[in-house]
C-alpha positions in Angstrom: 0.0 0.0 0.0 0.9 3.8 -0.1 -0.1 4.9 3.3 0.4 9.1 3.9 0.0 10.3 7.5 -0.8 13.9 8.8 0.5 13.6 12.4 2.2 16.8 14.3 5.8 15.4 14.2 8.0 12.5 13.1 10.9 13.9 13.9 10.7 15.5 17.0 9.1 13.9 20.4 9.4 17.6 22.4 6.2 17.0 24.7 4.9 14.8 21.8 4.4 11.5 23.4 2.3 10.2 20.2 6.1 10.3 18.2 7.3 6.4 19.5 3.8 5.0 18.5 4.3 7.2 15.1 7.7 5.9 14.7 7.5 2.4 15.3 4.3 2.2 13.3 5.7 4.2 10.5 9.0 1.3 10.2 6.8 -1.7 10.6 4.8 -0.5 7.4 7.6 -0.1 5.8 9.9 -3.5 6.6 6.7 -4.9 5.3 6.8 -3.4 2.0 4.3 -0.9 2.2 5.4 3.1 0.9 4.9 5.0 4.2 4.7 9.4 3.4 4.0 11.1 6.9 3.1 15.0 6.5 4.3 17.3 9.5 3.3 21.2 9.9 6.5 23.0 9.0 7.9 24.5 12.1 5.4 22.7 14.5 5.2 23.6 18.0 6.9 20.4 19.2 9.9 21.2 16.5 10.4 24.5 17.5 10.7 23.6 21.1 13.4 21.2 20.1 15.1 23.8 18.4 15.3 26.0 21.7 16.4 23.2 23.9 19.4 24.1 21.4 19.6 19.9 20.8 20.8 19.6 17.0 22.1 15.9 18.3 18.7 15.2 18.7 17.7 15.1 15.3 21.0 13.8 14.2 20.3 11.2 16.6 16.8 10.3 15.1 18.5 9.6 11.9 21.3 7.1 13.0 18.1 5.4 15.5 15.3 5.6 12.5 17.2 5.2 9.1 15.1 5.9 6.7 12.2 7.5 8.3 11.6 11.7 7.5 8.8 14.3 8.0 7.4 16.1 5.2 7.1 20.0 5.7 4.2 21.4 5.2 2.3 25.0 5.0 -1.2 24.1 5.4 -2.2 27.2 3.3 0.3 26.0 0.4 -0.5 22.2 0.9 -1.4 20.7 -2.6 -3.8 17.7 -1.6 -4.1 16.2 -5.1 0.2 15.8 -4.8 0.3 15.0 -1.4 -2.5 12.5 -2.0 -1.4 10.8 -5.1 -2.0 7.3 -5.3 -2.8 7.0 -1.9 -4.1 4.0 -0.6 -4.6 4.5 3.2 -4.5 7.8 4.9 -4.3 8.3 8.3 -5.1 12.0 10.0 -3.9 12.1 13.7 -6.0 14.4 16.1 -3.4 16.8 17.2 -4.3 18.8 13.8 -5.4 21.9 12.4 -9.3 21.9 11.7 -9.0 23.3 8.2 -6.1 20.3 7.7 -9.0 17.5 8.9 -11.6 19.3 6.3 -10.4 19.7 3.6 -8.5 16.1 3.7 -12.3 14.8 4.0 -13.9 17.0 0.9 -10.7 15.4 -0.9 -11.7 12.5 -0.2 -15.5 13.0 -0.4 -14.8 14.5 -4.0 -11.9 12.5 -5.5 -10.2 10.1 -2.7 -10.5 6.2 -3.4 -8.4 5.6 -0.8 -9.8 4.9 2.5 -9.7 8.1 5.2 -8.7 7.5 9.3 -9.0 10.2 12.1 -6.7 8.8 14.7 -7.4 10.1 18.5 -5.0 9.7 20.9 -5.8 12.5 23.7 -8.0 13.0 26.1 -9.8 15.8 24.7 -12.7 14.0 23.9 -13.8 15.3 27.5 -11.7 17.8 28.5 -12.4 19.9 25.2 -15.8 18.9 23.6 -15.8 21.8 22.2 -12.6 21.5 19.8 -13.1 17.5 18.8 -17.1 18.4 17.9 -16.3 21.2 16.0 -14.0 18.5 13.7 -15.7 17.5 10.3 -15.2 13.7 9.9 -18.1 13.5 7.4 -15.7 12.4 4.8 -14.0 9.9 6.8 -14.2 5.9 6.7 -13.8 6.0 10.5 -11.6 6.8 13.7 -9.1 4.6 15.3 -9.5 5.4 19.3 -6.9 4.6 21.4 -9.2 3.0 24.3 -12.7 2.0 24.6 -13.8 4.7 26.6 -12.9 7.2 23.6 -14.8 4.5 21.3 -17.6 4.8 22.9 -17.3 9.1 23.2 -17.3 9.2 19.4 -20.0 7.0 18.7 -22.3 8.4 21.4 -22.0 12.3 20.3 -22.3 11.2 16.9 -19.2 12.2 15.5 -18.4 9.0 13.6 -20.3 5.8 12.9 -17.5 3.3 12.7 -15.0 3.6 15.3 -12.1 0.5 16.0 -9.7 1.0 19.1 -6.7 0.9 18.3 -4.5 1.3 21.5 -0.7 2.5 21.7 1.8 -0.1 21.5 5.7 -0.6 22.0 8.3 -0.1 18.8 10.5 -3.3 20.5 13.5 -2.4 17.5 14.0 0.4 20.1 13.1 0.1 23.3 14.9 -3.2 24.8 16.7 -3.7 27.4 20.0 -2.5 27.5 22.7 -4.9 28.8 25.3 -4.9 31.3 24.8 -1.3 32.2 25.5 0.2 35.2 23.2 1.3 37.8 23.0 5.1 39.1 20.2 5.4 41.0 17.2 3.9 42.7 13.8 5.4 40.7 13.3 7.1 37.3 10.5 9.1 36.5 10.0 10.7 33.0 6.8 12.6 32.2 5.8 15.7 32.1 4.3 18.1 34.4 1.8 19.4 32.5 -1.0 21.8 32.9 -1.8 20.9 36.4 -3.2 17.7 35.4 -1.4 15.8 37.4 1.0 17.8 39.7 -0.6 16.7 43.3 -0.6 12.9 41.9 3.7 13.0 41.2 3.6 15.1 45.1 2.2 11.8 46.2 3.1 9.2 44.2 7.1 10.0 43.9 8.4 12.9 45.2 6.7 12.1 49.4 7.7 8.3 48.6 11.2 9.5 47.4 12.1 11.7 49.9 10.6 9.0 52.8 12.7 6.5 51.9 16.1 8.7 51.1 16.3 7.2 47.4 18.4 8.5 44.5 16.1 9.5 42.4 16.3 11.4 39.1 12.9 13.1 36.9 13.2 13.9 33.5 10.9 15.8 31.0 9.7 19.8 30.2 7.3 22.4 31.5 8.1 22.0 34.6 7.7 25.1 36.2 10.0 26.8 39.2 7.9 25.4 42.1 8.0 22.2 40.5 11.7 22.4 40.1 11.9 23.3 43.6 9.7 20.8 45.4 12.0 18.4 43.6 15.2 19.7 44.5 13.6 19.9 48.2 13.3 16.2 48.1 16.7 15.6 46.6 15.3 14.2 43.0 17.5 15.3 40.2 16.3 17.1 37.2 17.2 15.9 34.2 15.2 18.2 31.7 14.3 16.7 28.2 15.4 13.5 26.9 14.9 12.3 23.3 12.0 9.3 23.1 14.8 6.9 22.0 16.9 7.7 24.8 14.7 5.8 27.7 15.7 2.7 27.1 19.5 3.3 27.8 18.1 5.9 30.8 15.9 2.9 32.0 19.0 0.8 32.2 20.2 2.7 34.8 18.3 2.7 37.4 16.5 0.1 39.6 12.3 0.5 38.8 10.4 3.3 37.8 6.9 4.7 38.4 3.9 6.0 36.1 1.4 8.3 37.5 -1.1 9.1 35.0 -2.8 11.9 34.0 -5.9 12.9 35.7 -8.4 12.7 32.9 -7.2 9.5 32.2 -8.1 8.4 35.5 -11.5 10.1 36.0 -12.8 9.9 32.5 -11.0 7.7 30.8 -10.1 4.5 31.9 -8.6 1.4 30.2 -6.0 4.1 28.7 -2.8 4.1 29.9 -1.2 6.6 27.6 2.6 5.2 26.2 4.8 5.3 29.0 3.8 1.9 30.7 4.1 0.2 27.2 7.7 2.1 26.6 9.3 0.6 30.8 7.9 -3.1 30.2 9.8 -3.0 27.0 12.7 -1.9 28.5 12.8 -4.8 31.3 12.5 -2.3 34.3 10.0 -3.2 37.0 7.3 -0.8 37.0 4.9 0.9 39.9 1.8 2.4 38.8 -0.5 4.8 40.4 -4.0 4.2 40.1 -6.0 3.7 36.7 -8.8 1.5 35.2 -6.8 -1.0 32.9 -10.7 -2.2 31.9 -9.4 -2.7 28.5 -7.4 -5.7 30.2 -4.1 -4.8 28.2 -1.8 -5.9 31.4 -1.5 -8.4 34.2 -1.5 -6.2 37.4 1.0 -8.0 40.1 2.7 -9.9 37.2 3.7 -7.0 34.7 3.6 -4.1 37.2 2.3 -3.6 40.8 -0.6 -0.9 41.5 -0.2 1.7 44.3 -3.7 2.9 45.6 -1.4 5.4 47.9 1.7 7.8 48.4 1.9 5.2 51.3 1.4 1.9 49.3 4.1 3.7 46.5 6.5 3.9 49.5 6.1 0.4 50.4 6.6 -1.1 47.1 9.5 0.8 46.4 11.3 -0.5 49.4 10.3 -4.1 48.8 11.2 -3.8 45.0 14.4 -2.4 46.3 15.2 -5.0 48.8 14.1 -7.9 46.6 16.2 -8.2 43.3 14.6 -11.2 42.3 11.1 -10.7 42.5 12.2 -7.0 40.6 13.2 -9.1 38.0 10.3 -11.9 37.5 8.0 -8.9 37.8 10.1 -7.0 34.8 10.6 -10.2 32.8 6.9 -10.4 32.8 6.2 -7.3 31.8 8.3 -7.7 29.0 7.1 -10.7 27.7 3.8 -9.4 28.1 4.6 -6.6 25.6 6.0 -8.9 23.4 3.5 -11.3 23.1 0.5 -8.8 22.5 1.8 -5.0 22.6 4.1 -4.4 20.3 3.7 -2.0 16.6 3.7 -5.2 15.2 0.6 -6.5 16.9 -1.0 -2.8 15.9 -0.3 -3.3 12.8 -1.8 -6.6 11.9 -4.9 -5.1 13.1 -4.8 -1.9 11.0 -3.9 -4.3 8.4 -7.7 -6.1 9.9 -9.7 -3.2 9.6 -7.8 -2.2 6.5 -9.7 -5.3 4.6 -12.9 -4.4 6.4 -12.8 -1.2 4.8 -12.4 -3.4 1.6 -8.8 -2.3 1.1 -6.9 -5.7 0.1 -3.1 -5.0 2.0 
């Protein structure tokens, strides 16, 4: 097939947690033969933001880790459809796009597409911004792909599509592995952002208390953290390591002893059964994992045996130390994980059910 994607960045992952999922579909298309063209606003927000973190290496990086893999630049008021379009089999529009972009791909394909047409949703927005996701015109598309049931059910509900599939996040395992035989330089990782509020009270709880408790070495890294934020961590001894480059977890992983997701609030609240990427990205990477509460509903994991659940700052703390002081069960719980993602949850898996509702669609791949 010739599959073209409108997504907000292949190249960089600034605050762009979508880009793994992105990447590692993208290079599974391709190493099965199929012409993969994925269309990113020129100067993006995510890009730009790269570009002040003043990391050049970054994208110099994403070349030697992705061979083969580019962006197309685009000025949506200079983007020619009937080029970018041309002889397209499957197209894919990601969420995290202008309006005008999502209309006028679906009067393309309403008036001259005979390609098949996907809106992709991977945010929570569907409730935290009604507003902005009904005011999208999927009239000319074949259907969304929703990244959790709960979403599924949001679109079909408000009427904004009639055929939805989930189609949940899932690890590129080319790139996140373990690394071997490194050395370890702390206790607990964290990366994630602070963003927006949505979840500053939960990493309070949930790390920094448990952290600070327990005395661990302990490093965060991620963006828009704020001063107060930089300061409550540097009260409780954590280390900030600012951005890091999607395809550097795994060697950062490798470094340290477990780590921890705390989820964002809507995700918990609103949402459940959607764990966003970062749980998929640590089992990959063989570390052990604690979670903070969610609603895994969508029964993607084996709570106990991939990761352990921590109803409370005080349950976090107690995990830790028993993860810490126990080596062995730290690593049957991360060699389960791991073989969990392997087994069901990698871009592999997601794409032999694109490929699924692909021939529903009546396109033969």
């Amino acid at each position: 097939m010739r599959v073209v994607m409108f997504y907000h960045s292949l190249v960089s992952d600034w605050n762009h947690g979508n880009a793994h999922f992105l990447r590692g579909v993208a290079t599974e298309l391709r190493q099965r033969g199929h012409e993969v063209r994925v269309y990113e606003p020129k100067n993006g927000w995510s890009y730009e933001n790269l570009l002040r973190e003043k990391r050049v290496d970054a994208l110099r990086r994403f070349k030697e880790v992705y061979p083969g893999l580019s962006g197309i630049p685009y000025e949506l008021h200079q983007l020619d459809l009937d080029q970018a379009l041309s002889g397209a089999d499957l197209v894919i529009v990601h969420e995290w796009n202008d309006h005008e972009l999502v209309q006028r791909v679906g009067e393309h394909r309403k008036s001259k597409g005979n390609y098949r047409l996907l809106f992709h949703d991977t945010h929570h927005r569907s409730v935290t911004d009604t507003k902005a996701m009904d005011a999208y015109d999927l009239s000319g598309f074949d259907g969304v792909l929703a990244y959790g049931g709960k979403i599924r059910e949001i679109y079909l509900q408000n009427g904004w599509a009639e055929r939805v599939w989930i189609w949940h996040e899932a690890a590129d395992v080319r790139v996140f592995k373990p690394v071997e035989a490194a050395q370890k330089s702390g206790d607990v990782v964290w990366i994630g952002n602070w963003g927006d509020d949505e979840r500053s009270e939960e990493i309070r709880e949930f790390l920094v208390e448990p952290v600070r408790r327990l005395g661990l070495k302990a490093t965060v890294y991620g963006v828009r953290y704020p001063k107060h934020a930089l300061k409550l961590l540097q009260e409780a001894g954590i280390s900030y390591g600012g951005w890091l480059p999607n395809f550097e977890v795994p060697n950062v992983f490798s470094r340290f002893r477990l780590t921890v997701h705390i989820p964002r609030r809507p995700y918990v609240t609103a949402l459940p059964g959607i764990p966003t990427i970062r749980p998929f990205e640590a089992l990959a990477c063989g570390i052990p994992l604690i979670s903070a509460p969610w609603d895994d509903c969508d029964e993607l994991f084996s709570p106990d045996d991939d990761f352990i659940f921590a109803d409370s700052g005080e349950q976090m703390q107690r995990q830790m130390r028993l993860l810490l002081d126990d080596p062995a069960r730290a690593g049957r719980l991360a060699s389960h994980g791991r073989g969990t993602i392997l087994a069901r949850h990698t871009c592999g898996h997601r794409i032999d059910e694109l490929l699924q509702i692909c021939s529903e669609l009546g396109l033969n791949a």
